[in-house]
Backbone as JSON Lines, residues from 0, in Angstrom:
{"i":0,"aa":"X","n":[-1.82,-12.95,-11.3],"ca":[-2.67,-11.79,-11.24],"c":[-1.8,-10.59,-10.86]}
{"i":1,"aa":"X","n":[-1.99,-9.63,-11.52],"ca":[-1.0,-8.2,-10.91],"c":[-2.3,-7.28,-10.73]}
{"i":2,"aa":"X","n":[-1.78,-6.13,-9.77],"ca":[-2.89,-5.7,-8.49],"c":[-2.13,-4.45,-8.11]}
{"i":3,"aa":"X","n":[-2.63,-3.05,-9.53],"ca":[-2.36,-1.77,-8.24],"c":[-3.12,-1.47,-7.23]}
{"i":4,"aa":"X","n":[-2.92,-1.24,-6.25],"ca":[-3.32,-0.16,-5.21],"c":[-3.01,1.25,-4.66]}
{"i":5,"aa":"X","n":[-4.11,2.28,-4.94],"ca":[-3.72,3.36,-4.96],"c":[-4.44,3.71,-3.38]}
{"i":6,"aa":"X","n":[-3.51,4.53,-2.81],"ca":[-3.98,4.97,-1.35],"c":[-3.39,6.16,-1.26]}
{"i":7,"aa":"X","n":[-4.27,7.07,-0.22],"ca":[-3.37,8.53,0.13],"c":[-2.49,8.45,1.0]}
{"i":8,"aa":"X","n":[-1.82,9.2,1.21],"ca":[-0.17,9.24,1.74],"c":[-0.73,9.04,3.5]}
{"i":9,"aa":"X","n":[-1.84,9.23,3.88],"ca":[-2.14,8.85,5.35],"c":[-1.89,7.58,5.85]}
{"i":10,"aa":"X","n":[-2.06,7.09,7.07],"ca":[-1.63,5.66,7.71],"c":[-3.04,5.35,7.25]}
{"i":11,"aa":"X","n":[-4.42,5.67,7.64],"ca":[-5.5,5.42,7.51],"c":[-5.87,4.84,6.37]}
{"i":12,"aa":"X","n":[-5.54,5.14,5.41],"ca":[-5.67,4.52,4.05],"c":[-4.5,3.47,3.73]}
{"i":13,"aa":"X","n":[-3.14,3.66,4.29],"ca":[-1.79,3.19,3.79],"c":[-1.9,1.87,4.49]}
{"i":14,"aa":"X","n":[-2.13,1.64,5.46],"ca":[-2.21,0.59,6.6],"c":[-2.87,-0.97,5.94]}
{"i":15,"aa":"X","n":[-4.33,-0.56,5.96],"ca":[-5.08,-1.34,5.48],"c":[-4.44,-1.71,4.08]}
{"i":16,"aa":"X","n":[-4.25,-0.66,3.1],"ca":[-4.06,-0.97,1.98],"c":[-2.56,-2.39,1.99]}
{"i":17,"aa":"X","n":[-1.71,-2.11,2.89],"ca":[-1.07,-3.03,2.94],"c":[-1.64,-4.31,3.93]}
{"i":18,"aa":"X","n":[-2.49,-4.31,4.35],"ca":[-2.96,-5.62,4.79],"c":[-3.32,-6.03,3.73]}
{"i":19,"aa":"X","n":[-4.12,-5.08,2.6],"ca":[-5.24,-6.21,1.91],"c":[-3.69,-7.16,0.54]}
{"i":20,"aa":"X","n":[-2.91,-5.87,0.43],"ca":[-1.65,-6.68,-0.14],"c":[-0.77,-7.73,0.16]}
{"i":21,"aa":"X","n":[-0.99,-8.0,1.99],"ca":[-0.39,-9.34,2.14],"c":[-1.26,-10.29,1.34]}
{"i":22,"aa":"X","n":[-2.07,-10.01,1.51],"ca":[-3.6,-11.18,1.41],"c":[-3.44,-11.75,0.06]}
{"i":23,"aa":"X","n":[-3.15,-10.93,-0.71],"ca":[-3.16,-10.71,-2.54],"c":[-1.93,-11.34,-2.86]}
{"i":24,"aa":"X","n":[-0.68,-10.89,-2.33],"ca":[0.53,-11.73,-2.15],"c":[0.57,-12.93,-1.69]}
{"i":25,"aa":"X","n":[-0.06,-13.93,-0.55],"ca":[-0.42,-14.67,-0.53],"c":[-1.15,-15.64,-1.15]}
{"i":26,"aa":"X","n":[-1.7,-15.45,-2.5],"ca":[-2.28,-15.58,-3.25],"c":[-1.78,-15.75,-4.48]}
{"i":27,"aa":"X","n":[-0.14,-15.07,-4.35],"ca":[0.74,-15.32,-5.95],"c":[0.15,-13.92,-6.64]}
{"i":28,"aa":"X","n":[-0.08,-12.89,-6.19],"ca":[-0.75,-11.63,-7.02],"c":[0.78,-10.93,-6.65]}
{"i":29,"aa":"X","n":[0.58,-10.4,-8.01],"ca":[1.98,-9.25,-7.97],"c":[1.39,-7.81,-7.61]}
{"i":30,"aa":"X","n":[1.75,-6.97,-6.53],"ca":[1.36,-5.9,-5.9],"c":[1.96,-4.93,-6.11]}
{"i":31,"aa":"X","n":[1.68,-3.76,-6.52],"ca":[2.28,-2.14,-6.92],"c":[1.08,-1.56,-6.05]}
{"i":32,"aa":"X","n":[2.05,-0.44,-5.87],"ca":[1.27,0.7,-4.89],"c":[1.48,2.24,-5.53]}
{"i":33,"aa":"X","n":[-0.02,2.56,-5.64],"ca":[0.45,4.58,-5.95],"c":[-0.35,5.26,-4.64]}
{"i":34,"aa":"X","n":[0.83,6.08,-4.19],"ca":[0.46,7.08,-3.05],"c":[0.92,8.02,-3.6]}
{"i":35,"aa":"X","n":[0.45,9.55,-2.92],"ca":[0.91,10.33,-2.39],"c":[2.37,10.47,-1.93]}
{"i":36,"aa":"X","n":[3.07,11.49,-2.6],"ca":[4.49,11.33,-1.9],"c":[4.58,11.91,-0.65]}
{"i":37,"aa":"X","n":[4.08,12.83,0.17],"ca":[3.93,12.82,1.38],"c":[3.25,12.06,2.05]}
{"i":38,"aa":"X","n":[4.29,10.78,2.72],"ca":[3.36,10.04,3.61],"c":[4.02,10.73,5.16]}
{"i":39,"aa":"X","n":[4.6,11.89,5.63],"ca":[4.72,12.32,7.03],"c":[3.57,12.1,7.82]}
{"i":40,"aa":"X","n":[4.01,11.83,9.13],"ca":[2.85,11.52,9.87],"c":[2.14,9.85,9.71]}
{"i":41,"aa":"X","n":[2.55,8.97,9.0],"ca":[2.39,7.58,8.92],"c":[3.59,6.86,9.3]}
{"i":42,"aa":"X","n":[4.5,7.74,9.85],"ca":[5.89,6.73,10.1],"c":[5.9,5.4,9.35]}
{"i":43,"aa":"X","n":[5.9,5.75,7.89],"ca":[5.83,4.89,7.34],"c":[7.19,5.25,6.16]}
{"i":44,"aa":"X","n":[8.5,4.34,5.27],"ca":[9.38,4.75,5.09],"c":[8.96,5.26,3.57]}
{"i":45,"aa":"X","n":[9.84,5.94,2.74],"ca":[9.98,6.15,1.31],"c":[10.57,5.19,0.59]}
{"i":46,"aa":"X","n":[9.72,5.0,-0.46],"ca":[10.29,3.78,-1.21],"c":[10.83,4.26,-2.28]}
């Protein structure tokens, strides 16, 4: 199964969205992500 997830550049949205992608990965699902390129303020890195 392959599985985008699109979230805004916030932690609020970014966070969860990567929980629900362990879950999906766990599962054998191939995971892509579209954000926002400003994720500042989520101390979260650039990929």
């Amino acid at each position: 199964m392959r599985v985008v997830i699109a979230a805004s550049g916030t932690g609020g949205h970014v966070i969860p969205a990567l929980a629900v992608a362990d879950a999906l990965r766990a599962r054998d699902a191939e995971v892509s992500f579209i954000t926002t390129r400003d994720r500042s303020g989520t101390g979260l890195p650039s990929r």
